[in-house]
N, C-alpha and C positions, 0 to 999 in steps of 0.2 A: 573396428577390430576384425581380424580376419578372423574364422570360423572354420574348425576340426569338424568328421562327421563324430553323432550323436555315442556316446560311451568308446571312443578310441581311446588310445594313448595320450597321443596329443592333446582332448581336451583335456582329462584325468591331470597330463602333469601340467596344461594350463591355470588348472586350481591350485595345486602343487605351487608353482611360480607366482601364482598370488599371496599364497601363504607363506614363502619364504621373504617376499617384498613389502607385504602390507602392515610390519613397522617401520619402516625408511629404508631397511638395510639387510643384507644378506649376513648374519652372522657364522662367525666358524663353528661353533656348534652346530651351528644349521646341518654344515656343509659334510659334519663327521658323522651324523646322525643318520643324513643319506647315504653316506658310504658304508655305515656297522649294519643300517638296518634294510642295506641292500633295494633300495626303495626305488630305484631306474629298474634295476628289471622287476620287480613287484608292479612297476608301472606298463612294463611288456615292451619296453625301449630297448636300445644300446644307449652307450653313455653318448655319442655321436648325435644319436637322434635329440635325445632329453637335452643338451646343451642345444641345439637348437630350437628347441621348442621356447625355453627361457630365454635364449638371443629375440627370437620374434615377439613373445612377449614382450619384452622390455622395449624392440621399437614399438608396438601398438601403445604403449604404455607414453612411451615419449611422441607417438604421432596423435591420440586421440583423447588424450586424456589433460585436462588445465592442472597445471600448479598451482600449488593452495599457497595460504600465505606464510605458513607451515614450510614451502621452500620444497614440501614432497606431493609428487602425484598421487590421486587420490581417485580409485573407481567408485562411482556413487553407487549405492544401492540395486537399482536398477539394474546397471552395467554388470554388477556381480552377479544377479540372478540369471542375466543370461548367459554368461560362464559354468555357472552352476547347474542351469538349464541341459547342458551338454553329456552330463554324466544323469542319464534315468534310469539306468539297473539299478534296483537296490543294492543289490550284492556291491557294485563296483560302487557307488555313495558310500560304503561300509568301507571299502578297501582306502579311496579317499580320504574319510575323515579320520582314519585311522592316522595316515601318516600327516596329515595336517596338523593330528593331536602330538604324532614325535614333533613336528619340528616347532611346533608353538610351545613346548618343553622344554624343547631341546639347549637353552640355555639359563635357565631358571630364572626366567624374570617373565612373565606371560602380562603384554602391552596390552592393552587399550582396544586397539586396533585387531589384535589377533581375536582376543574374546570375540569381537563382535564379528569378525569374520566365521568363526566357528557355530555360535550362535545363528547365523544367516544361515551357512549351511544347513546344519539342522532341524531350521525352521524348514527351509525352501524344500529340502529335501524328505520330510516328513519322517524325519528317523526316530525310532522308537528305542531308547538307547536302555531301559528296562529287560528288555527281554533280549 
């Protein structure tokens, strides 16, 4: 997978594009939630850039990643944390899981899949969500 420098744009909405993907599918909620909660420029983008950023994902996603039997691509663990790895300001981790948390909301059904993505974050990123 090709690689943003460390706390950009691009990797921020790299996570972003994992969390809009990592239940099979992009839903329209999703997609209104980024647009009400203005979250391409929150991410320091144009819409231009951000739609790019999710096109390149999605080939990395289709060049590097195996089909499960599940019929959907699937980053193992690993893969995530070095995704995850990209974003080390805390502050920007904070601005991250924020909007990871609208769109894993964002249509009231919270998968599987998203929990444990959120969770990973989290973890990987040592956030202290108390204080």
């Amino acid at each position: 997978m090709r690689h943003y420098p460390s706390d950009s744009p691009e990797a921020m909405t790299r996570v972003v594009a994992l969390t809009l993907l990592v239940d099979g599918a992009i839903d329209l909620s999703e997609l209104e939630t980024l647009r009400r909660n203005d979250i391409v420029n929150r991410l320091g983008l144009d819409h231009a850039r951000f739609d790019k950023v999710i096109h390149e994902f999605c080939d990395d996603m289709l060049a590097y990643v195996d089909l499960k039997p599940s019929g959907q691509y699937e980053l193992d663990p690993e893969s995530i944390g070095h995704l995850l790895a990209e974003v080390g300001n805390p502050e920007l981790q904070k601005k991250v899981l924020s909007v990871m948390l609208d769109i894993v909301n964002a249509d009231g059904n919270l998968a599987h899949s998203e929990t444990a993505l959120v969770a990973q974050a989290i973890k990987h990123w040592k956030l202290d969500l108390v204080h």
